[in-house]
N, C-alpha and C positions, 0 to 999 in steps of 0.2 A: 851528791854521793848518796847513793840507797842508804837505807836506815840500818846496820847492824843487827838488831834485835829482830826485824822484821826478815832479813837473809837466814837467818840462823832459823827460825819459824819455819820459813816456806822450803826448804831446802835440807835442813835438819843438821845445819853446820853448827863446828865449835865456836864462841866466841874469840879466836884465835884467826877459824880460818874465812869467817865470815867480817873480822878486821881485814885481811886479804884480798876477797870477793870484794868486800864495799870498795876499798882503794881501789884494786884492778877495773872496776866500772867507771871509776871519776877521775880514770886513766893515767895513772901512776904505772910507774915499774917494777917487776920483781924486785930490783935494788934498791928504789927508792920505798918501795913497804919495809924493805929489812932495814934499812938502817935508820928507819922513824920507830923502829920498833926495838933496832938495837939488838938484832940478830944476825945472823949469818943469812946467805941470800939461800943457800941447802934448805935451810928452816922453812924459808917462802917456798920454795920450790915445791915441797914435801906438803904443804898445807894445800898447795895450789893443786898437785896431783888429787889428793882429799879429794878436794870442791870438783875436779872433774866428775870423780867416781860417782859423786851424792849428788850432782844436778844433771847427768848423763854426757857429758860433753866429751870431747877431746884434746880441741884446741882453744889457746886463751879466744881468739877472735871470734870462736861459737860460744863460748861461756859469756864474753862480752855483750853481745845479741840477746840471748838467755836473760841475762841479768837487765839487761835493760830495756826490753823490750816484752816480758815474760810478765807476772801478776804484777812486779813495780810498777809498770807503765801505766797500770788502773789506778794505782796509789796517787802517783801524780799527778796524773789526771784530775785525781778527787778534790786532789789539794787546790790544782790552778781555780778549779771551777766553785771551791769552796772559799 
């Protein structure tokens, strides 16, 4: 799961919706973020439109990509090799 603090950095999400982003990367459901978070699934919905807007995307499957494939994939990289 990308790092939270590191989403919300590169992307300029809330801690809210960069909990979201990271779940949705390490492939979680809308349902399954809202109800570890103890929201309505509206709430995810609404955060997830957000994270469209701020990393240019439109679908979760291009955000998916984005997020995992985009400056993370350097991060991880660093780590395996470190």
């Amino acid at each position: 799961q990308p790092p939270e603090e590191l989403l919300a950095a590169l992307y300029g999400l809330t801690p809210a919706e960069a909990r979201v982003a990271a779940s949705l990367a390490a492939g979680r459901t809308l349902k399954e973020i809202a109800e570890a978070a103890g929201t309505t699934r509206e709430a995810a919905r609404w955060h997830l439109k957000q994270i469209f807007q701020k990393t240019r995307t439109r679908r979760q499957a291009e955000l998916i990509k984005v997020l995992r494939g985009g400056p993370l994939a350097l991060v991880r990289w660093e780590d395996q090799a470190g």
